[in-house]
C-alpha positions in Angstrom: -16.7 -23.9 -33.8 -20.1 -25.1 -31.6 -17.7 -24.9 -28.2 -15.9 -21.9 -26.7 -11.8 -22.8 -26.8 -9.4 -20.9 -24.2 -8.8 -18.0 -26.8 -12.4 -17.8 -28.3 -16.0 -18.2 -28.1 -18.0 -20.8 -29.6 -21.3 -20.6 -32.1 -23.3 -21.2 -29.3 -22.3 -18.4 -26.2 -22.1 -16.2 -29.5 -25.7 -16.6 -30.4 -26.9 -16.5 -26.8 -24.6 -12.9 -26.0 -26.3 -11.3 -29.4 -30.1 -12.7 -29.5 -30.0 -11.8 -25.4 -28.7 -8.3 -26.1 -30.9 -7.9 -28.7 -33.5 -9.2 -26.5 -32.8 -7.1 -23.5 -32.6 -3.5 -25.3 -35.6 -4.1 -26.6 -37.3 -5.2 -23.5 -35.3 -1.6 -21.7 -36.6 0.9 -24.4 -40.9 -0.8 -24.5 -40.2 -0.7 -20.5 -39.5 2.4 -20.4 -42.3 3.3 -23.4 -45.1 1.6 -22.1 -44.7 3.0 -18.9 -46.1 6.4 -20.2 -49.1 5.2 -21.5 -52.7 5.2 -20.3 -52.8 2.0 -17.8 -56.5 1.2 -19.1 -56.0 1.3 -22.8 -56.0 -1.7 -24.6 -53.3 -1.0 -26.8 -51.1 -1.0 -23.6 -52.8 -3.6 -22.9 -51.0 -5.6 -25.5 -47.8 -3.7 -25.2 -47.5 -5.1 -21.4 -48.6 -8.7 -22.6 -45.5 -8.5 -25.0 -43.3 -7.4 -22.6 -44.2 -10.2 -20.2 -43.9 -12.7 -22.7 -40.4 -11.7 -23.8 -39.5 -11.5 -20.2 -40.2 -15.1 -19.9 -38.0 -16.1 -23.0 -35.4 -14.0 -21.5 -36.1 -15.9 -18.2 -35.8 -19.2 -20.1 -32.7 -17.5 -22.4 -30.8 -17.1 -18.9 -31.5 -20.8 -17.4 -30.1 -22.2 -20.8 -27.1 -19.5 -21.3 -25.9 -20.5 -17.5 -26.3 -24.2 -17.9 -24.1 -23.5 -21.4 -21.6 -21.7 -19.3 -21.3 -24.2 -16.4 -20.5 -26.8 -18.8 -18.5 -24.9 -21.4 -16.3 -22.6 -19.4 -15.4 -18.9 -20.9 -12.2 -18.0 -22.6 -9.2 -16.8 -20.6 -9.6 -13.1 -19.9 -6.3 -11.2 -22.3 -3.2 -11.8 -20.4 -2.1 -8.1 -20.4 -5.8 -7.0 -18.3 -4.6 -5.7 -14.7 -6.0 -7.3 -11.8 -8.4 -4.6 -10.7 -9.8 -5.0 -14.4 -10.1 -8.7 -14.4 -12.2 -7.6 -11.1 -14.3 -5.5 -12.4 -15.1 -8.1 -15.7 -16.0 -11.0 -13.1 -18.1 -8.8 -11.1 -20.1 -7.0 -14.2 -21.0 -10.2 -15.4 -22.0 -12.0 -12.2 -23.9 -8.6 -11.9 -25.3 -9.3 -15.6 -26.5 -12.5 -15.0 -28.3 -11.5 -11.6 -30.5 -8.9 -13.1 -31.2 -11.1 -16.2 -33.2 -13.2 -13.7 -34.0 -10.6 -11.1 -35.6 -8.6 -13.8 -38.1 -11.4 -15.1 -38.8 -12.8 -11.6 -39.7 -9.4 -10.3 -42.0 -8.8 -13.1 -44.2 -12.0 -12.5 -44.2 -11.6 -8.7 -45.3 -8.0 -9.5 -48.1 -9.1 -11.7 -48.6 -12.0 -9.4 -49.6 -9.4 -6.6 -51.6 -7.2 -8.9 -54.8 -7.1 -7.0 -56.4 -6.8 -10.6 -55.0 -10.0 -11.2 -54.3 -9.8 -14.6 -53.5 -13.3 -16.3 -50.6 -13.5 -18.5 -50.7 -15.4 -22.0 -47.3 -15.7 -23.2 -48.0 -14.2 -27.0 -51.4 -15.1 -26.3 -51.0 -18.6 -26.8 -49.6 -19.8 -23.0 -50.6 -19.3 -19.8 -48.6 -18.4 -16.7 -49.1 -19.3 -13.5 -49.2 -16.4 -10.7 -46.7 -17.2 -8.1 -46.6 -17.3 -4.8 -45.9 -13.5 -3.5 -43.8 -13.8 0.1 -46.3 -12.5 3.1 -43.7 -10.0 4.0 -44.1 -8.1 1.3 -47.9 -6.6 2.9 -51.4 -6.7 0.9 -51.4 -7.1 -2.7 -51.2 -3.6 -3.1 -48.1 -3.2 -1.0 -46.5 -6.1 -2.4 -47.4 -4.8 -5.8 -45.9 -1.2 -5.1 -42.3 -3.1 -3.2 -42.2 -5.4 -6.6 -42.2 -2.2 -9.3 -39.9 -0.5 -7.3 -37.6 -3.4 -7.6 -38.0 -4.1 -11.3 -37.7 -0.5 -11.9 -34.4 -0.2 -10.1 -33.2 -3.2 -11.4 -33.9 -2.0 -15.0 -31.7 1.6 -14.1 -28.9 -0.9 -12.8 -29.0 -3.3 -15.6 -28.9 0.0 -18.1 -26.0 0.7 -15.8 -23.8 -2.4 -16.1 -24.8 -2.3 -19.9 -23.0 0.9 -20.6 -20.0 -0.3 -18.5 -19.9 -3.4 -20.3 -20.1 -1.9 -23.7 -17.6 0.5 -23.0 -15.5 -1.8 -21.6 -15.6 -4.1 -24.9 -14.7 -1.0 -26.7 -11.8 0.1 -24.6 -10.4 -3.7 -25.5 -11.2 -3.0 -28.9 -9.5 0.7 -29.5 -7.7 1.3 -26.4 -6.1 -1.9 -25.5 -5.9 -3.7 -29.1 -6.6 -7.2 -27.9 -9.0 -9.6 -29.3 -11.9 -9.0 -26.1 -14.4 -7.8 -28.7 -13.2 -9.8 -31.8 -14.1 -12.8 -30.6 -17.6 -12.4 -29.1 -18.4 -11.4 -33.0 -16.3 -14.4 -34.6 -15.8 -17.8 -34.4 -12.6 -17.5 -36.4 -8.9 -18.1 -34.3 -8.2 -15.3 -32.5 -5.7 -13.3 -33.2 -3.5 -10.8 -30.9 -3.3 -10.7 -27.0 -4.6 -13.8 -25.2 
């Protein structure tokens, strides 16, 4: 099954939920690795070049996951869910899919106000543009020091919402017995509450 159906998700929103979780954790944990480093070694060096070049295929990841969605809508929450929960699901994920572009955009504005105007090579093999950084953000430096505060507070927040979502999935899975978690894992018929 390629497409989602009302009761299940398809091949494709599967693939995109796992390799962009996947994605994403690691992205968190070198975050919050490299940040300790020495800022003039050149193995950090390399460790920031990664993470910049994963944050663009998590950039691209998003674009294509939300074009998916528009056009191949998401299963029908479980019938038994109370409102206040169906809520909080619509929220967590519009919340999820902000920061998964917040996140990335934040990063390149930040390194595109760098006044050491690093270049980035996308796994040293393609490279970015610096964009455009918005006037009211100050002198590089300012704009620089506004931007990591941003991506760093966006990180905490998207940590945040992951741990929500997660535990939400599990309360659907042990708690509430329905199929929530089932069928972000299979493509099979779903089974249980709809």
């Amino acid at each position: 099954m390629i497409r989602n159906t009302s009761t299940g998700y398809g091949l494709i929103a599967i693939l995109f939920h796992w390799t962009m979780a996947a994605l994403i954790f690691g992205m968190l944990a070198l975050g919050i690795y490299m940040t300790d480093l020495p800022p003039t070694d050149m193995e950090t060096f390399k460790l920031y070049q990664l993470h910049k070049s994963i944050g663009f295929v998590v950039l691209a990841l998003a674009s294509l996951r939300i074009v998916w969605r528009l056009s191949n809508p998401s299963p029908k929450l479980p019938a038994g869910m109370k409102s206040i929960e169906k809520l909080a699901a619509h929220l967590g994920h519009i919340g999820l899919y902000v920061l998964l572009f917040a996140l990335p955009l934040s990063g390149w504005l930040m390194v595109s106000a760098s006044p050491w105007n690093i270049p980035t090579v996308l796994f040293d093999v393609l490279p970015m543009p610096h964009l455009h950084v918005p006037a009211f953000l100050g002198d590089k430096t300012q704009a620089e020091g506004i931007l990591k505060e941003v991506h760093e507070y966006a990180a905490w927040f998207l940590m945040a919402l992951l741990l929500a979502h997660i535990c939400a999935a599990l309360k659907h899975h042990f708690i509430s017995r329905d199929t929530t978690l089932k069928r972000m894992i299979s493509t099979g018929p779903s089974r249980g509450s709809v």
